[in-house]
N, C-alpha and C positions, 0 to 999 in steps of 0.2 A: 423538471428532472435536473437534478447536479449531477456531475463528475468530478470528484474526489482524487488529486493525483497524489501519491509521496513518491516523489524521487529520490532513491536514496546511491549515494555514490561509495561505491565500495573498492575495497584496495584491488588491485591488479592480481588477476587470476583467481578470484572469491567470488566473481557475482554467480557462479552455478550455485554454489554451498549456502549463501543468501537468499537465490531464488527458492532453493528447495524446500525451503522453508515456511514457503505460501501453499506446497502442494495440496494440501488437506487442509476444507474448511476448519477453520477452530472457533467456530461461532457465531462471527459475521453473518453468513447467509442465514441464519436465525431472527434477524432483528425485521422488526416491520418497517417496510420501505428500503430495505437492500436489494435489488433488481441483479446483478454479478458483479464479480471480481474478475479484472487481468492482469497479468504480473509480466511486463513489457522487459526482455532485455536488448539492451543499446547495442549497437553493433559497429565494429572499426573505432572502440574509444582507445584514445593515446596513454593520458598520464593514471583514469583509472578507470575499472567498470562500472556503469552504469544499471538500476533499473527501474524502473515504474510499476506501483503498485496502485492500481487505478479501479475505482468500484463507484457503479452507477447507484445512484438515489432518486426513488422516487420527491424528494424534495429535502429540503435541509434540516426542517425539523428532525424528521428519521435521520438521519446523519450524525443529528448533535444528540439523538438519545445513545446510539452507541457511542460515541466519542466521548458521553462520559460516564456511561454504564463502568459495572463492577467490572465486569471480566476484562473491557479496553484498559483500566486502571493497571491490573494484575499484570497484565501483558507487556505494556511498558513499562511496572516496575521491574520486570524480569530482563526488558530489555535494556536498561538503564545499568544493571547492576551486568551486564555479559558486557556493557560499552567499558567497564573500567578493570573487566580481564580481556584483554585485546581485543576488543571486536575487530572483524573484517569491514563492519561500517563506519566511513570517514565520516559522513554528511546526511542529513535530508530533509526538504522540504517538500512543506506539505502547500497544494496550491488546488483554489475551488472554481468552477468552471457549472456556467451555465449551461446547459444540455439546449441548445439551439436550433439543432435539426437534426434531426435522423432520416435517413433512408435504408428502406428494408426492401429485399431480391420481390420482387413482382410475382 
């Protein structure tokens, strides 16, 4: 199992309007081997807001069929072209993470 993180750092006083963004699946939970989605925001950040958009896989193959599926493409073409009319997003990176342990309530 992976964890999939993008962190992305957004201008001060944006990261709700960013967040709200994830509210509603748009396809993701669709894909074989997408387990959930959580959309993390930072708390007490200084210079700007922070959040994490973080989705378990059952392995990385399923990971890289969405990553490069039609509708991830569309999605960040769309996002690509909202970055060069002011996006609220400065930054993000994307970071992958081996699923090592889990524990679940008894």
């Amino acid at each position: 199992m992976i964890k999939v993180v993008n962190t992305l750092r957004v201008k001060k006083g944006k990261v709700n309007e960013v967040a709200a963004l994830f509210q509603k699946a748009k396809g993701v939970h669709t894909f074989n081997g997408f387990v959930f989605m959580e959309v993390l925001i930072k708390e007490n950040t200084e210079e700007h807001d922070e959040l994490q958009v973080c989705t378990t896989w059952e392995d990385q193959a399923s990971f890289e069929v969405w990553r490069k599926s039609r509708e991830t493409r569309k999605a960040h073409e769309l996002q690509s072209k909202q970055e060069k009319e002011d996006s609220p997003i400065l930054s993000s990176e994307l970071s992958t993470f081996e699923v090592f342990v889990q524990h679940h309530p008894a």
